[in-house]
N, CA, C and O atoms as a GROMACS GRO file, in nm:
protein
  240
    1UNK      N    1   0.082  -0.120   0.000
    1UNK     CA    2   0.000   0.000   0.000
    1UNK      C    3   0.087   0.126   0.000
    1UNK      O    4   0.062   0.218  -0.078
    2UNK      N    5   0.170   0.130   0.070
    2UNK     CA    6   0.268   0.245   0.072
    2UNK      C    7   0.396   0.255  -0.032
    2UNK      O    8   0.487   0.337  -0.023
    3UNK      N    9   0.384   0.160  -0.126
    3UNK     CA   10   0.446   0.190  -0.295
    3UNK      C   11   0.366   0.261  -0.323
    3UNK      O   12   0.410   0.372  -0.353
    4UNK      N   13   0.200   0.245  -0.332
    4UNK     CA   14   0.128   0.252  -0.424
    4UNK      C   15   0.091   0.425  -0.418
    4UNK      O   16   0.070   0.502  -0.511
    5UNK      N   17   0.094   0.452  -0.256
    5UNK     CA   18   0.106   0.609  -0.219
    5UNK      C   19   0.214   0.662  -0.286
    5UNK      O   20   0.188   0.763  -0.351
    6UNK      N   21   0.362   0.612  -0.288
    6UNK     CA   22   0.426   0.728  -0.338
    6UNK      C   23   0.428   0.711  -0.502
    6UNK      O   24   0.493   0.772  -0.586
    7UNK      N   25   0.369   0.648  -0.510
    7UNK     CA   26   0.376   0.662  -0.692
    7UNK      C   27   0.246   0.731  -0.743
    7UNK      O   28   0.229   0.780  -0.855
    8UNK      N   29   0.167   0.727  -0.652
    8UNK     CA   30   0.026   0.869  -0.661
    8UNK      C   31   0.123   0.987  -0.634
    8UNK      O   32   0.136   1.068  -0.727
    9UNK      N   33   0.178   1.004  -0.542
    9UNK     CA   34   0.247   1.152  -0.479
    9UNK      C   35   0.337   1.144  -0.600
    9UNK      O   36   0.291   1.234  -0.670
   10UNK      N   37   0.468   1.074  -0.688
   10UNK     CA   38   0.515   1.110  -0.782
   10UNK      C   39   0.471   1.134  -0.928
   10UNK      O   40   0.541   1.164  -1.024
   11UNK      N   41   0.325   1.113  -0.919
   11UNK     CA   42   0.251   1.126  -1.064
   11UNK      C   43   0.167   1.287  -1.040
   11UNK      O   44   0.154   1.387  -1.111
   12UNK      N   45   0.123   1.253  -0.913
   12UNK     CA   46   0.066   1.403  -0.895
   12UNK      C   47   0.157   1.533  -0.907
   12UNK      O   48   0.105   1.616  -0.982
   13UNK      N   49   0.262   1.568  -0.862
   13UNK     CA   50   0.372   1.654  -0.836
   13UNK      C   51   0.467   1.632  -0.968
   13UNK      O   52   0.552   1.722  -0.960
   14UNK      N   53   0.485   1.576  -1.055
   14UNK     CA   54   0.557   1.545  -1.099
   14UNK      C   55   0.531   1.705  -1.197
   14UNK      O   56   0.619   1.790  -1.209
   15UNK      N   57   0.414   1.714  -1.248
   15UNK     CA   58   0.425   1.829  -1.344
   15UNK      C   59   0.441   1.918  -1.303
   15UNK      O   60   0.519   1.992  -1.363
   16UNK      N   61   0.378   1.966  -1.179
   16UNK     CA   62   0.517   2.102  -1.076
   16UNK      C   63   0.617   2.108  -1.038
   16UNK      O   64   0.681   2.213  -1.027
   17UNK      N   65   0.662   1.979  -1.005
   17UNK     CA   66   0.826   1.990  -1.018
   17UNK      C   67   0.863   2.043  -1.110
   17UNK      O   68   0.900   2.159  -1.093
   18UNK      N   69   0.872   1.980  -1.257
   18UNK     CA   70   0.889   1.994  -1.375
   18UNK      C   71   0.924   2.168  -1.420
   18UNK      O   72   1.022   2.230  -1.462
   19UNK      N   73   0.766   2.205  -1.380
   19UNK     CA   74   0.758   2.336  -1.464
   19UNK      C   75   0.794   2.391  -1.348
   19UNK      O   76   0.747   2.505  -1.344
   20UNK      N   77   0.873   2.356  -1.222
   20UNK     CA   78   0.986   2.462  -1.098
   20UNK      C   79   1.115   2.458  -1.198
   20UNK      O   80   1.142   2.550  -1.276
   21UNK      N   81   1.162   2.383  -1.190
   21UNK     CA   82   1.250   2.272  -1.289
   21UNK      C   83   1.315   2.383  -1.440
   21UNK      O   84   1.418   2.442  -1.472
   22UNK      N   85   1.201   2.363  -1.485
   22UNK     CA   86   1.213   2.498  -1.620
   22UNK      C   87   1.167   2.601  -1.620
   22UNK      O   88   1.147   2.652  -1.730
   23UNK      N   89   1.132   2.672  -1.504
   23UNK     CA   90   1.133   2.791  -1.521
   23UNK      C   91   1.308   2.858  -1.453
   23UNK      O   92   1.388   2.943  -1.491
   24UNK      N   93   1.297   2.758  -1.334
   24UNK     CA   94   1.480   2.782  -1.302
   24UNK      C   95   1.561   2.766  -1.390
   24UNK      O   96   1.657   2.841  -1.369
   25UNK      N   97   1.571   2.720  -1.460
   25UNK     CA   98   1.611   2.735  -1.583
   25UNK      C   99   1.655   2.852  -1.682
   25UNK      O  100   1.760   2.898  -1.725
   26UNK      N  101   1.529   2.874  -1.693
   26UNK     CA  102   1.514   3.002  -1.797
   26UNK      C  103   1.490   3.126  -1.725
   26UNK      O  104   1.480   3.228  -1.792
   27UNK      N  105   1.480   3.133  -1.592
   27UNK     CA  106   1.524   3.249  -1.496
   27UNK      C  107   1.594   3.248  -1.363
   27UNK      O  108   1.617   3.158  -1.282
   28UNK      N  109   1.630   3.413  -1.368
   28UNK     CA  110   1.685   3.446  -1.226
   28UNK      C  111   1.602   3.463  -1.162
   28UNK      O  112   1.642   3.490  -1.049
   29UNK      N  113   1.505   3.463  -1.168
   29UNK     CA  114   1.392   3.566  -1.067
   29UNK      C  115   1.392   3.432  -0.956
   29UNK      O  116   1.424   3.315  -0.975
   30UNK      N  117   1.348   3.490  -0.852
   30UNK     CA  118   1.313   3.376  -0.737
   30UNK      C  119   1.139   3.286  -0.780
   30UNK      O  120   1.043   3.327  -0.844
   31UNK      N  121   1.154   3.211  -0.738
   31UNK     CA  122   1.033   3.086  -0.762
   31UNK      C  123   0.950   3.056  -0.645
   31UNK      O  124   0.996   3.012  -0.539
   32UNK      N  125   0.821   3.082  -0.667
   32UNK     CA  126   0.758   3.057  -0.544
   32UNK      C  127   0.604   2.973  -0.561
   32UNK      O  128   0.521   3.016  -0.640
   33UNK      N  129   0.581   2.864  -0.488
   33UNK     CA  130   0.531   2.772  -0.503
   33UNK      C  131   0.396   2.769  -0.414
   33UNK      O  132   0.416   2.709  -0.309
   34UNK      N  133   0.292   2.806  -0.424
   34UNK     CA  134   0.201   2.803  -0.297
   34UNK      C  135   0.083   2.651  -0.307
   34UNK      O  136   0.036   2.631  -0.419
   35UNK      N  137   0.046   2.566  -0.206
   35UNK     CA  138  -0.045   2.493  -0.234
   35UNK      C  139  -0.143   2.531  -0.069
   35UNK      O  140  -0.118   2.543   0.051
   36UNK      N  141  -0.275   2.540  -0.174
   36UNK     CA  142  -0.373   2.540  -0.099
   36UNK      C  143  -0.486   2.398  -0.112
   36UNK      O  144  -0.537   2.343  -0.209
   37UNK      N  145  -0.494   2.367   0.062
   37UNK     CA  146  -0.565   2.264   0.006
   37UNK      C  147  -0.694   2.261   0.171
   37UNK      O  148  -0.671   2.316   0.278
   38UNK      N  149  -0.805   2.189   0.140
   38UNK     CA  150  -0.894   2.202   0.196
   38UNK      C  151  -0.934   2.112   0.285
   38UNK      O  152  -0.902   2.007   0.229
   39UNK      N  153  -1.007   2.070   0.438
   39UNK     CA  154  -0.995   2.009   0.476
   39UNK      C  155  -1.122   2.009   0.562
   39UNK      O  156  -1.124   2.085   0.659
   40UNK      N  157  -1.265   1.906   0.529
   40UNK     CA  158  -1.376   1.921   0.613
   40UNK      C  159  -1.354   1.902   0.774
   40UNK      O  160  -1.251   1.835   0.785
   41UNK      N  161  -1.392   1.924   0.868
   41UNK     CA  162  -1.363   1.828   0.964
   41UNK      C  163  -1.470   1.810   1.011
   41UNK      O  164  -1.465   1.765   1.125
   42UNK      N  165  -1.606   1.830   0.956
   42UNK     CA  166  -1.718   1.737   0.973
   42UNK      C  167  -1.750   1.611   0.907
   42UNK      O  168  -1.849   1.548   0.946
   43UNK      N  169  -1.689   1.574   0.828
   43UNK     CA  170  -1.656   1.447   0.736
   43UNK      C  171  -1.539   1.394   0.764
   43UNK      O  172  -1.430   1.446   0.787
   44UNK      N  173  -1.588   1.241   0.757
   44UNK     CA  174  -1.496   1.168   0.772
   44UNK      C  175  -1.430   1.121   0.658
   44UNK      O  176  -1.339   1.038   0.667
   45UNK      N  177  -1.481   1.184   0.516
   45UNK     CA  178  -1.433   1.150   0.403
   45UNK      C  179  -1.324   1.250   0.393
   45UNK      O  180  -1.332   1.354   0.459
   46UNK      N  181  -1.223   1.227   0.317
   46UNK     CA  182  -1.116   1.303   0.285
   46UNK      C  183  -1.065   1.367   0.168
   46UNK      O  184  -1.018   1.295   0.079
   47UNK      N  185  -1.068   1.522   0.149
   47UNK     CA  186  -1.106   1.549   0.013
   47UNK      C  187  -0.976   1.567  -0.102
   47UNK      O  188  -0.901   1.661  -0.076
   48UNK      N  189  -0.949   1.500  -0.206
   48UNK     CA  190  -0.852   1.472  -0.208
   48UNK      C  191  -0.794   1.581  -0.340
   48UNK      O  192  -0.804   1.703  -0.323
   49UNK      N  193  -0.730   1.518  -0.478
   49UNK     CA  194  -0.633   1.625  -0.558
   49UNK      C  195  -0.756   1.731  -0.610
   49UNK      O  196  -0.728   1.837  -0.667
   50UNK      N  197  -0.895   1.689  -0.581
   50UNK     CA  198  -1.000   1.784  -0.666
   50UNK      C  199  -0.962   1.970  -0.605
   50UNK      O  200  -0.960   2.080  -0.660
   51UNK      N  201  -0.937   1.915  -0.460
   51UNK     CA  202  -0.970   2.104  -0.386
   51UNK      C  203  -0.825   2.108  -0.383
   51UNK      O  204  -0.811   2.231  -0.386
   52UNK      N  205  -0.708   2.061  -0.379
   52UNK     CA  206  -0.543   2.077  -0.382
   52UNK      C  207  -0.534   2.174  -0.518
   52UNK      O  208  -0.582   2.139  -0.626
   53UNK      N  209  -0.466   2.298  -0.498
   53UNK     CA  210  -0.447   2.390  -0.596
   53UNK      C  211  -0.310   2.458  -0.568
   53UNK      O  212  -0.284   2.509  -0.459
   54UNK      N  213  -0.217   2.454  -0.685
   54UNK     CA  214  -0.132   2.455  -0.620
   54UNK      C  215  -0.097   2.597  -0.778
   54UNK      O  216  -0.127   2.590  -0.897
   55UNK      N  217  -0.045   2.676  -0.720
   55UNK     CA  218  -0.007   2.850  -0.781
   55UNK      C  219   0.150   2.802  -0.868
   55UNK      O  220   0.155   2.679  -0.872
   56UNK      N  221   0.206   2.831  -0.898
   56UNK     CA  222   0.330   2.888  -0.972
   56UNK      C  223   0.372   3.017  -0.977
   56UNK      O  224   0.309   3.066  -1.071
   57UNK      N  225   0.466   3.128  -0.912
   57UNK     CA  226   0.444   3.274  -0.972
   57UNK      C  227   0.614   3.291  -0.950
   57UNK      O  228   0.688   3.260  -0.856
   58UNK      N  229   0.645   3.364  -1.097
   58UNK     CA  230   0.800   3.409  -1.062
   58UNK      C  231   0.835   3.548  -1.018
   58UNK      O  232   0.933   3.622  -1.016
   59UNK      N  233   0.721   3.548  -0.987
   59UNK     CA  234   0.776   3.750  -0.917
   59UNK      C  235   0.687   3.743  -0.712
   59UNK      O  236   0.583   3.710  -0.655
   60UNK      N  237   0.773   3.779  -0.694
   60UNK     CA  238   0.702   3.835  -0.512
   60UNK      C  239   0.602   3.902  -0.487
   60UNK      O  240   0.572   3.928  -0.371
   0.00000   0.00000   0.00000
């Protein structure tokens, strides 16, 4: 079960790494990464990559 987690966590992230990856690359500017993510705590269900949003921005 816990292969099977990190190969969800490396398929999910993989295309933000990536595009951290090439934008360092192709700039100096600093890189900043924000993830917002959501969390009922009247449910016992757990809400998963649908409400995870995760920003990219190369300026402060």
């Amino acid at each position: 079960m816990e292969a099977l987690q990190v190969t969800t966590d490396y398929h999910y992230f993989y295309g933000l790494a990536k595009t951290v990856e090439l934008q360092g690359a192709a700039s100096r500017a600093p890189i900043f990464v924000y993830e917002f993510s959501y969390s009922n705590r009247e449910s016992s269900m757990v809400l998963g990559e649908l409400l995870d949003t995760c920003y990219l921005s190369d300026r402060a």
